[in-house]
C-alpha positions in Angstrom: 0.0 0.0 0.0 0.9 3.4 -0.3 -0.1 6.0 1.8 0.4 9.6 1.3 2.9 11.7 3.3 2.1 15.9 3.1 5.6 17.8 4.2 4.9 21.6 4.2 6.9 24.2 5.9 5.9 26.3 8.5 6.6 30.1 9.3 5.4 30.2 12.9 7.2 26.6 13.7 10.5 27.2 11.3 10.5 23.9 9.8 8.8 21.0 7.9 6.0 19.9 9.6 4.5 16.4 8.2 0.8 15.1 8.3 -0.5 11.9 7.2 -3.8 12.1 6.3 -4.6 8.6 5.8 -4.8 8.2 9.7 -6.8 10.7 10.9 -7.2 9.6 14.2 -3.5 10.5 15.6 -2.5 14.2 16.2 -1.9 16.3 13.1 1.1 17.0 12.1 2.3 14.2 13.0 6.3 14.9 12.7 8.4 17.3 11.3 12.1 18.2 10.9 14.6 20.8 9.8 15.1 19.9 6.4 12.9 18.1 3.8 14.8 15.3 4.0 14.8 15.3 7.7 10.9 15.3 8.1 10.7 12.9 4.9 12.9 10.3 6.7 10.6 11.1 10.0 7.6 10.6 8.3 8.6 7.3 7.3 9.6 6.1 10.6 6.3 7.5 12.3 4.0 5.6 9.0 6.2 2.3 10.3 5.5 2.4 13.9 1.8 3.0 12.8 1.3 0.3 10.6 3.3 -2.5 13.1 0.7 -0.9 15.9 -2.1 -1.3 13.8 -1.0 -5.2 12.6 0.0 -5.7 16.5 -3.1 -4.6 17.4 -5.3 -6.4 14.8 -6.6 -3.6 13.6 -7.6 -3.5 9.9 -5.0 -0.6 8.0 -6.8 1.9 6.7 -7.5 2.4 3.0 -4.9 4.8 1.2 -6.6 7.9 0.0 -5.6 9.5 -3.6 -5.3 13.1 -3.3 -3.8 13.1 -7.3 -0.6 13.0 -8.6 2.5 13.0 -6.4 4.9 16.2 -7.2 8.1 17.0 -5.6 8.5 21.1 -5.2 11.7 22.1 -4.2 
């Protein structure tokens, strides 16, 4: 599955903050980090930890939502 990671930075919080919306039920944003890179490799660790909580929990995952096509803005 994949499941869609939104990195945008923030003014008032000086750095990349990271939601997933496909999991709406933990604490928006979820991560973040200094650099893109930083709150991408966050993100990814945070979407982990998720889905091994969900499977641990035998919860069913939830369904990955298209929001269109993926674009990288530097």
């Amino acid at each position: 599955m994949k499941y869609t990671i939104l990195i945008q930075w923030s003014n008032e919080d000086e750095c990349y903050v990271v939601s997933l919306p496909d999991f709406p039920d933990i604490m928006q944003p979820c991560t973040h980090g200094d650099t893109y890179e930083e709150a991408l490799k966050n993100a990814q660790e945070v979407l982990e930890m998720l889905i091994e909580s969900y499977l641990e929990d035998d919860q069913p995952l939830p369904e990955p939502q298209t929001l269109g096509k993926s674009l990288k803005v530097a």
